[in-house]
TORBA-302036 format. One line per field, with one value per residue (C-alpha): residue number from 1; residue in three letters; chain; x, y, z. Coordinates in pm, whole numbers, plus 50000, padded with zeros to 5 digits. Layout:
num (NUM / ...) .
residu (ALA / ...) .
chaine (A / ...) .
xx (X / ...) .
yy (Y / ...) .
zz (Z / ...) .
***
This chain:
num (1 / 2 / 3 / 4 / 5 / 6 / 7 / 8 / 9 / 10 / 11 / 12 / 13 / 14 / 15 / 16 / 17 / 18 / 19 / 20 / 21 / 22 / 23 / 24 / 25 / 26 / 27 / 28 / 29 / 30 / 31 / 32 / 33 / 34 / 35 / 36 / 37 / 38 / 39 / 40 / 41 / 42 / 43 / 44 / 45 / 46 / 47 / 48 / 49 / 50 / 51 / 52 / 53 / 54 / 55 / 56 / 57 / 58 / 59 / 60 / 61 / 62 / 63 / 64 / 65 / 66 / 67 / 68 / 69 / 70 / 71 / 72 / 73 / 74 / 75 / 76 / 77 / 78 / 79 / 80 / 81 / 82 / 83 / 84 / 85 / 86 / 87 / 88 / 89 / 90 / 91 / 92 / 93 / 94 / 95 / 96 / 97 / 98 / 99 / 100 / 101 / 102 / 103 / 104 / 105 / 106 / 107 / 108 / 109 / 110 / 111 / 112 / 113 / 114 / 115 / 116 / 117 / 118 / 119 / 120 / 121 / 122 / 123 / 124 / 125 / 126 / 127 / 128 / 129 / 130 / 131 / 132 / 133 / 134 / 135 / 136 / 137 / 138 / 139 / 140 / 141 / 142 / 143 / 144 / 145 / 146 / 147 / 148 / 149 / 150 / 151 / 152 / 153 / 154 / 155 / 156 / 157 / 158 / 159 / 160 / 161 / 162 / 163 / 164 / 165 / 166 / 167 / 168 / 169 / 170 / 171 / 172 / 173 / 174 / 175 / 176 / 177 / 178 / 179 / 180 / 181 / 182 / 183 / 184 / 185 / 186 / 187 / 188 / 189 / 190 / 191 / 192 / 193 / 194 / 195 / 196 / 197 / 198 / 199 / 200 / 201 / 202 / 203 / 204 / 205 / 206 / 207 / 208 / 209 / 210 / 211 / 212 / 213 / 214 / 215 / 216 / 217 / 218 / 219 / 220 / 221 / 222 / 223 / 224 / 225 / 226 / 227 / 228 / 229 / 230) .
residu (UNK / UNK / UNK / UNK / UNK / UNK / UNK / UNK / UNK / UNK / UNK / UNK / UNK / UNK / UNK / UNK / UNK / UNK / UNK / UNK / UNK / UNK / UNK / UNK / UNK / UNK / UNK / UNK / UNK / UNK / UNK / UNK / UNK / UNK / UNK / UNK / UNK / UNK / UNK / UNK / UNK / UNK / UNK / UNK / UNK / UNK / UNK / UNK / UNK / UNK / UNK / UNK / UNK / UNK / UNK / UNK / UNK / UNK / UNK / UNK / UNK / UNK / UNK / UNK / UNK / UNK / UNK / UNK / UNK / UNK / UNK / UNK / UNK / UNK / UNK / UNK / UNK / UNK / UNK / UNK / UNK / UNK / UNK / UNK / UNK / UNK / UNK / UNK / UNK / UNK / UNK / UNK / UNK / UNK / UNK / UNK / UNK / UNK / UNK / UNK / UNK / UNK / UNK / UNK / UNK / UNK / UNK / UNK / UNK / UNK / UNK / UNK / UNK / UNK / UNK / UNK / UNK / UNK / UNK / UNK / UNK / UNK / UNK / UNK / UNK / UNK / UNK / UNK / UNK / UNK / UNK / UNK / UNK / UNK / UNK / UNK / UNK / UNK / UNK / UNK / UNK / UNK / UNK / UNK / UNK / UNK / UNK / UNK / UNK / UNK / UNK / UNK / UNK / UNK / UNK / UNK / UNK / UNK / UNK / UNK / UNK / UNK / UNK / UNK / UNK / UNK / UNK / UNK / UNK / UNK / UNK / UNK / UNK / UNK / UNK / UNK / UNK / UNK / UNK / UNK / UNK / UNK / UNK / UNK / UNK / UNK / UNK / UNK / UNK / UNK / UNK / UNK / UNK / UNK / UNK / UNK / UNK / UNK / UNK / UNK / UNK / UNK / UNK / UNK / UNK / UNK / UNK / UNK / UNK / UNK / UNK / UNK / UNK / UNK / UNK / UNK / UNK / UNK / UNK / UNK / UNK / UNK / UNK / UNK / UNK / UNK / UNK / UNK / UNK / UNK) .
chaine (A / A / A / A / A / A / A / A / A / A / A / A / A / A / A / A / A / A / A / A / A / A / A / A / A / A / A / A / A / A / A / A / A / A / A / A / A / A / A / A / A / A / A / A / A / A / A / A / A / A / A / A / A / A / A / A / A / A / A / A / A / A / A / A / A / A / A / A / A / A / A / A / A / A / A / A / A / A / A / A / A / A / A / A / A / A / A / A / A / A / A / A / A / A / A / A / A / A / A / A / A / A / A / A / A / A / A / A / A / A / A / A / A / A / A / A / A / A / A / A / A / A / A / A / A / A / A / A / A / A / A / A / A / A / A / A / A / A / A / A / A / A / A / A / A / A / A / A / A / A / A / A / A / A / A / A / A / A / A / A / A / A / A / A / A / A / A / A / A / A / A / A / A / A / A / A / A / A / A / A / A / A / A / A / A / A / A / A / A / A / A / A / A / A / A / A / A / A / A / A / A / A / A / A / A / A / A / A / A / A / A / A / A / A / A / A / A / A / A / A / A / A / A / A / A / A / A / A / A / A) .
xx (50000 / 50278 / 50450 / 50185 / 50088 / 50473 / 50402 / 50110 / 50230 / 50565 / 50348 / 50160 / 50483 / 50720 / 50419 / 50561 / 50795 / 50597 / 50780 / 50945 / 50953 / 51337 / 51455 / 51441 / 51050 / 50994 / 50867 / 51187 / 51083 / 51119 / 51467 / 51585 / 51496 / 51698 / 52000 / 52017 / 52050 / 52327 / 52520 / 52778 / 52531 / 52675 / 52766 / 53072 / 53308 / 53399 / 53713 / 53807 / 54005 / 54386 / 54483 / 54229 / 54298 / 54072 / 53888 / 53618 / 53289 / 53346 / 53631 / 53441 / 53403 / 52985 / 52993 / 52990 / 52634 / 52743 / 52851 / 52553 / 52453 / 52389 / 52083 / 52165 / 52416 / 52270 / 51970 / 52217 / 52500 / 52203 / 52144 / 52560 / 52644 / 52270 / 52375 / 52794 / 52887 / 53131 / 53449 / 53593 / 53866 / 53769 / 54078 / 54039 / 54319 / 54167 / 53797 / 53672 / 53716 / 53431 / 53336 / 53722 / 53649 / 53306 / 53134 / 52783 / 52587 / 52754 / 52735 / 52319 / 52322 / 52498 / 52291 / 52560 / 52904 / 53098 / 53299 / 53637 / 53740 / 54131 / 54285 / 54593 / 54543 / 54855 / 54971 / 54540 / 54583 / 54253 / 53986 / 53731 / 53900 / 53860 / 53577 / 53494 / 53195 / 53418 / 53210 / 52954 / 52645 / 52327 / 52185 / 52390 / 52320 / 51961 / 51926 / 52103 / 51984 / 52290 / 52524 / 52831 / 53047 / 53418 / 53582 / 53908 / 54068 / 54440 / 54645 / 55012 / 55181 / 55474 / 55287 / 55192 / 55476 / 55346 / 55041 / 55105 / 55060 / 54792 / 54563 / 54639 / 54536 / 54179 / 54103 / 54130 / 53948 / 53676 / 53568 / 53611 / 53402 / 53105 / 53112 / 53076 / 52836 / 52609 / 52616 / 52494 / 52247 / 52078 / 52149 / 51999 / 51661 / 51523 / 51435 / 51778 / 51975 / 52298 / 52614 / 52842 / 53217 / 53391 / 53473 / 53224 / 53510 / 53341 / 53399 / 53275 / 52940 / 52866 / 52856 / 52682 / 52385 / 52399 / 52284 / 52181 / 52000 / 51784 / 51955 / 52243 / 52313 / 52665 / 52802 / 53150 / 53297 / 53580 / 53712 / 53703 / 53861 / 54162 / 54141 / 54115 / 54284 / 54043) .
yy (50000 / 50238 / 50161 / 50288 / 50569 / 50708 / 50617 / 50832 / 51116 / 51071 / 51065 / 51380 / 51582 / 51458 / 51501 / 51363 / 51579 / 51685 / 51571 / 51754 / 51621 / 51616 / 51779 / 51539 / 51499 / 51854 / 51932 / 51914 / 52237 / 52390 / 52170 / 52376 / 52678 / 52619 / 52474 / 52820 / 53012 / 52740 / 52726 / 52983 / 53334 / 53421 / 53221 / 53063 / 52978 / 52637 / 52724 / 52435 / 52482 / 52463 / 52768 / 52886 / 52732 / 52479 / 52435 / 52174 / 52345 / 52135 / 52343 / 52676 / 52785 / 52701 / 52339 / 52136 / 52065 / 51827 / 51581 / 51560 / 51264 / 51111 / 51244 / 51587 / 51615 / 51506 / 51784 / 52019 / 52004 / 52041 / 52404 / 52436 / 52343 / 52538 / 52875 / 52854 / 53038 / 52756 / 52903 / 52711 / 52806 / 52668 / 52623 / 52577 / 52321 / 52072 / 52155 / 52309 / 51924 / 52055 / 51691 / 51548 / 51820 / 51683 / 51358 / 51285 / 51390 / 51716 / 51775 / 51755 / 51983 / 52305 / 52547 / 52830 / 52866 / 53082 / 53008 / 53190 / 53115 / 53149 / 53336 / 53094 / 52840 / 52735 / 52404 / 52372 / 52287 / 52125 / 52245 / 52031 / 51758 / 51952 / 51863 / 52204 / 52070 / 51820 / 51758 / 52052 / 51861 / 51952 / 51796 / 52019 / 52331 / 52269 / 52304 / 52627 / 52918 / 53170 / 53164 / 53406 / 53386 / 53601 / 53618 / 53776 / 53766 / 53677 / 54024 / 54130 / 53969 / 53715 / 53411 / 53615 / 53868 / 53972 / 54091 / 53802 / 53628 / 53744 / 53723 / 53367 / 53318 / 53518 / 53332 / 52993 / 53132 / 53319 / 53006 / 52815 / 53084 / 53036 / 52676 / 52708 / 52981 / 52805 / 52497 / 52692 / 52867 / 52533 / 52369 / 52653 / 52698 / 52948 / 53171 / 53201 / 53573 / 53475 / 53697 / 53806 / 54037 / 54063 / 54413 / 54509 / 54345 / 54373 / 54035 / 53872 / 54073 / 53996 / 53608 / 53686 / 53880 / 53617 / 53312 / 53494 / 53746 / 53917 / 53628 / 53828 / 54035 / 54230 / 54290 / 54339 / 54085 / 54103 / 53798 / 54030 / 54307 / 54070 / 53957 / 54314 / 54507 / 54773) .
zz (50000 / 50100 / 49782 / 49575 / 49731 / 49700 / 49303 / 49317 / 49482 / 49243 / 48961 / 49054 / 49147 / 48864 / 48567 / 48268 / 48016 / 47727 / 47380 / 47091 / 46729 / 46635 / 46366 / 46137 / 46166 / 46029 / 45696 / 45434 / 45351 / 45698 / 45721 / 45353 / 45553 / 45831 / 45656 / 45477 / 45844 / 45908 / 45686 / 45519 / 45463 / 45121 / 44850 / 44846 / 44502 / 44427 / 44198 / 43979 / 43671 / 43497 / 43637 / 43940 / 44262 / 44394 / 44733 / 44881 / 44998 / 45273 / 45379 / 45423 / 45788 / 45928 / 45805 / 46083 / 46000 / 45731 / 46005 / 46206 / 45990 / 45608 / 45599 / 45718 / 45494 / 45164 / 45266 / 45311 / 45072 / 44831 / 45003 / 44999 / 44607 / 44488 / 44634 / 44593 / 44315 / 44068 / 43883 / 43644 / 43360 / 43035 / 42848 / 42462 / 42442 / 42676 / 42752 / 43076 / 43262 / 43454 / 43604 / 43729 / 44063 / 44111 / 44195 / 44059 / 44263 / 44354 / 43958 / 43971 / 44273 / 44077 / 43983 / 43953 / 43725 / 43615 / 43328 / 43278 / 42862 / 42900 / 42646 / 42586 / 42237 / 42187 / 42050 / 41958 / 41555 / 41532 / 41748 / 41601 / 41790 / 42131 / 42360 / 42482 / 42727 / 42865 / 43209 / 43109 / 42944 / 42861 / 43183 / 43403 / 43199 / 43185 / 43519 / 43564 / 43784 / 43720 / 43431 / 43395 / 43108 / 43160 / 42772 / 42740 / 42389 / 42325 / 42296 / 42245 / 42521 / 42639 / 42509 / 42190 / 42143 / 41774 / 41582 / 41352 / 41650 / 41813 / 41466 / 41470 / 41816 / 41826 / 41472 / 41665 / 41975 / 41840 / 41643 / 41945 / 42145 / 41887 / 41942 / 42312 / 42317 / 42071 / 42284 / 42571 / 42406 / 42286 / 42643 / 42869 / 42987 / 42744 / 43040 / 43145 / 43112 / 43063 / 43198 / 42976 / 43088 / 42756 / 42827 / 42500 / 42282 / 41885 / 41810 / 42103 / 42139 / 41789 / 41887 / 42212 / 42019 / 41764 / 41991 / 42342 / 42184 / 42458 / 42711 / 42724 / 42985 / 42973 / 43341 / 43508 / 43731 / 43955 / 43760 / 43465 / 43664 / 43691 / 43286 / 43172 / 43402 / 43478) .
***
């Protein structure tokens, strides 16, 4: 008897603790929410190229969320690679190799790249051999949200010390430049504006007007800034 009167009285002075739902039992849309106020607050560049330097969105500083656990992560690496901002050099000799820096799956979550055409063609005889998408297909492009395109020309300089030079060079690269911007203009959602730093070059916004059309949008980039020293 005295036993269960203590239970009572326990009972009645220890009520039990209401429960929570855990994270993880909220709406994925309230968890996407979230993930954005934990994660880094402005995008973040994933450079990956020839001749940018290259860093793992995993380094950047407010990830620890990624280890809570798998599922965590997949939800919000999806929020991490959607809003970073992707640099890449696209180098006319050997494509932009946009897919060696990514896996699969980080590949479907981009929504944002920045291509940087590199003005160097050298030892590039036969550009209808070069894969200039290399990584970059349709699939990827399709799904775009932002697209910026930096396209700096070669010019009199060490790697082409002559006019002569420098004829032969844009000849190769502005027909490698139509190419690429045809491709994307076939391979974007037709909604997309497209970003285009080319410093107003002739040659370039003639190709640009040809395929964007009303897609293009020219703007100045700090990438640009560097290319065109302004």
């Amino acid at each position: 008897m005295q036993d269960s009167t203590s239970k009572r009285i326990r009972s009645k002075t220890n009520p039990q603790e209401p429960s929570y739902p855990s994270f993880l039992d909220l709406p994925l849309e309230l968890r996407r929410e979230i993930y954005h106020y934990c994660l880094p607050p402005n995008p973040h560049a994933v450079c990956v190229g020839l001749f940018v330097p290259r860093y793992s969105l995993r380094s950047c500083q407010s990830t620890g969320l990624l280890s809570v656990s798998k599922q965590v992560n997949d939800e919000a690496l999806d929020i991490l690679y959607g809003q970073a901002l992707c640099k890449f050099d696209l180098h006319l000799k050997k494509g932009p190799h946009f897919g060696e820096y990514f896996s699969e799956e980080n590949k479907r979550r981009v929504r944002r790249i920045r291509i940087l055409l590199d003005v160097d063609v050298d030892g590039d005889d036969d550009l209808e051999g070069v894969n200039l998408v290399a990584g970059l297909d349709s699939a990827i492009l399709a799904r775009l949200t932002k697209l910026e395109i930096v396209a700096a020309m070669p010019g009199l300089s060490r790697r082409y010390p002559s006019e002569e030079r420098v004829r032969a060079a844009r000849e190769k690269w502005v027909k490698g430049f139509e190419e690429l911007i045809d491709y994307i203009a076939k391979a974007t959602s037709p909604t997309l504006i497209i970003d285009v730093d080319d410093n107003d070059q002739e040659q370039t916004t003639v190709i640009v007007n040809r395929h964007l059309g009303k897609r293009c949008r020219k703007v100045r980039t700090d990438s640009g800034d560097l290319y065109f020293r302004r």
